[in-house]
FISENU-623283 format. One record per residue (C-alpha): residue in one letter; x negated, y negated, z. Coordinates in steps of 0.02 Angstrom, whole numbers, padded with zeros to 5 digits, always signed. Each point is the difference from the previous one (the first is absolute). Layout:
# residues N
AXYZ/...
***
This chain:
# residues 214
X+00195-00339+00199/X-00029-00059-00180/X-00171-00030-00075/X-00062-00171-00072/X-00002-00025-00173/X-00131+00016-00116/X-00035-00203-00022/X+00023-00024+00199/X-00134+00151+00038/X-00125-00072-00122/X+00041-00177+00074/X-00046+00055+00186/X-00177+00101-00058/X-00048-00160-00081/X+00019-00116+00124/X-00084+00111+00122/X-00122+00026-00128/X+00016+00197+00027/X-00094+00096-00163/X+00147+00068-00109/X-00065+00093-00148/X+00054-00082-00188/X+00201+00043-00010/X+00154-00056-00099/X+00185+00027-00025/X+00090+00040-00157/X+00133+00057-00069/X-00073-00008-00193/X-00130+00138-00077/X-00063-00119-00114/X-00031-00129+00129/X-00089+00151+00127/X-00105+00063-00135/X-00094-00167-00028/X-00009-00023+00183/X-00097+00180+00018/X-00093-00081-00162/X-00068-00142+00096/X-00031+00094+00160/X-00091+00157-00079/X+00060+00178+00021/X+00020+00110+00075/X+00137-00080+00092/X+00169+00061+00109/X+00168-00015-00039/X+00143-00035+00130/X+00165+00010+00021/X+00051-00135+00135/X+00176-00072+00082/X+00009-00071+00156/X+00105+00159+00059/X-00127+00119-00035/X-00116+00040+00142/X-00106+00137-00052/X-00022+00021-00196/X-00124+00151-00007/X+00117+00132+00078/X+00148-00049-00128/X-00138+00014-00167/X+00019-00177-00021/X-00200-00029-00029/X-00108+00045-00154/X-00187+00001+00035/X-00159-00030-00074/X+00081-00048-00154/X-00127-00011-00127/X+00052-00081-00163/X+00153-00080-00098/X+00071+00147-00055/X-00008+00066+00185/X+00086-00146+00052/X+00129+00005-00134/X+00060+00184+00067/X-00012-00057+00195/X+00100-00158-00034/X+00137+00133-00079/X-00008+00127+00129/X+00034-00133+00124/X+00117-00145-00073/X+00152+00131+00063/X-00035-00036+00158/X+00031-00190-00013/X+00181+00016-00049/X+00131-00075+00106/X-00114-00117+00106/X-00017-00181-00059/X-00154-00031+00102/X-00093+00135-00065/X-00160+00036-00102/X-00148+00091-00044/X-00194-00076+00073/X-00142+00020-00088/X-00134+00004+00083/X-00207+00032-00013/X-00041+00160+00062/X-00123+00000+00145/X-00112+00117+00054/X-00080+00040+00164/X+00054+00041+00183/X+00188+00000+00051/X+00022-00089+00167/X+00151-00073+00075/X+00032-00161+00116/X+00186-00042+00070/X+00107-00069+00116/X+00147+00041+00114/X+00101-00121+00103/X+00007+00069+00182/X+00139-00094+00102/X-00107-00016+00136/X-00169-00005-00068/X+00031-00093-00161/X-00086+00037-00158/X-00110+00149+00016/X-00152+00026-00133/X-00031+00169-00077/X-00153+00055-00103/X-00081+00161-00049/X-00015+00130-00149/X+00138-00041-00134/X+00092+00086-00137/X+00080+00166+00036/X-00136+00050+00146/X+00074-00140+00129/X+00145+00132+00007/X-00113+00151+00024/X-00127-00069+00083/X+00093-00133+00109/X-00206-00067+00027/X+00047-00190+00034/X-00047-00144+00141/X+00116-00125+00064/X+00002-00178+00055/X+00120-00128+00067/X-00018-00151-00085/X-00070-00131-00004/X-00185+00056+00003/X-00172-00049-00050/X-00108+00076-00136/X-00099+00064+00120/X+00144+00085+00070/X+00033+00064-00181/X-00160+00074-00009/X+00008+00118+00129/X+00208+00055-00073/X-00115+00038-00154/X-00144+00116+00090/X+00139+00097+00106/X+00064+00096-00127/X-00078+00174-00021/X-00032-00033-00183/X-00105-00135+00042/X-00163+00092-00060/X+00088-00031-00178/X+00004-00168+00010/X-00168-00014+00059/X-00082+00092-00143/X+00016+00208+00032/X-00085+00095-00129/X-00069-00125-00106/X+00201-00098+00007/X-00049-00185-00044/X+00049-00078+00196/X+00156-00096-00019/X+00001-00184+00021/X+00059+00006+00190/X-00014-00194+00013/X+00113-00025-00132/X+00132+00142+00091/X-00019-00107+00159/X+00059-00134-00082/X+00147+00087-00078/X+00039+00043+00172/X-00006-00156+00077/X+00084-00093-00142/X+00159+00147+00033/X-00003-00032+00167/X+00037-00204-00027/X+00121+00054-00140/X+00101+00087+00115/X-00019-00141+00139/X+00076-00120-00129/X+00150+00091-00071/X+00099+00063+00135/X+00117+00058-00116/X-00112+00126-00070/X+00039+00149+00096/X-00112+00119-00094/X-00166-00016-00122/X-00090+00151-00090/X-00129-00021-00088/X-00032+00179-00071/X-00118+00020-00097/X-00137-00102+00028/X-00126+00059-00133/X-00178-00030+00071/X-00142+00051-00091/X-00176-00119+00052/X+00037-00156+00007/X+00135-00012-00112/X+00170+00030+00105/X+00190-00049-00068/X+00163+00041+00110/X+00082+00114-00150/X+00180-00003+00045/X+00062-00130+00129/X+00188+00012+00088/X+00083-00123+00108/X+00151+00063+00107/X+00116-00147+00076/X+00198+00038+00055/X+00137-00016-00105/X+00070-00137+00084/X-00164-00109-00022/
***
């Protein structure tokens, strides 16, 4: 499997009006410095080709960068990595704060596209604390993926947490459900992480998985 480009992953969360959080592609410093200059630091820097599936385990992220200067010496510890692929880059992109959470989908061959969600980041591999769907479903349907997970107390406000906007991750929900309905191709989505904190929620990193041959 191969993942979608950048342009044709952006393309798809737009049209199904899925929150992405402020990102862009480049392959000039000068050009990513006044990007992070109109977003507002701290941001995060990126390194991203379509045959790269998991950047964090190869170093290919800088966080929580915090000025131009920072920028300046995470753009040169991470140009290397662009050499030899055409289609490659480096995304800057606003650092969020908050809860991580995860939503995806897998194509079953007999079930069809099967909705994932539950805690994000590195703890879906430790914890393995997700819900699952078959889609299509409603939001109220949605709702109930979202209270099944054990760490639903922190979505709901533990310890003086601000709750999470839970309407808002229905509607992510729903809207990856219909995705996946309308792109058969698509035989994979992650969206890890989603960065929830209140009301405020944007799907961090976003990856689309179709076969070669498509």
């Amino acid at each position: 499997m191969k993942l979608l480009n950048f342009d044709e992953a952006q393309k798809l969360l737009r049209d199904y009006h899925l929150p992405e959080t402020k990102t862009r592609i480049f392959t000039s410093c000068r050009e990513a410095k006044r990007f992070a200059q109109r977003l507002g630091f701290p941001v995060v820097l990126k390194v991203y080709s379509p045959f790269i599936l998991h950047r964090t385990e190869r170093g290919e992220v800088v966080a929580s960068i915090d000025n131009q200067l920072a920028l300046d010496q995470a753009w040169r510890k991470l140009v290397p990595f662009l050499e030899g692929s055409a289609q490659a880059g480096l995304l800057v992109q606003k650092k969020e704060k908050g809860l991580e959470l995860v939503a995806g989908m897998k194509r079953d061959p007999q079930f069809g596209p099967v909705i994932m969600f539950g805690l994000g980041g590195i703890f879906i591999e430790v914890f393995k604390d997700i819900s699952l769907r078959i889609a299509p479903f409603s939001q109220s349907t949605a709702r109930e993926m979202i209270k099944e997970i054990r760490a639903y107390p922190l979505l709901a406000g533990f310890r003086g947490r601000k709750p999470i906007g839970k309407k808002k991750l229905a509607v992510i929900l729903v809207q990856l459900s219909r995705l996946s309905l309308d792109h058969p191709e698509l035989k994979e989505i992650d969206f890890n992480p989603i960065m929830a904190d209140g009301q405020r929620i944007k799907i961090v990193d976003a990856k689309f998985l179709i076969n070669e041959k498509s």
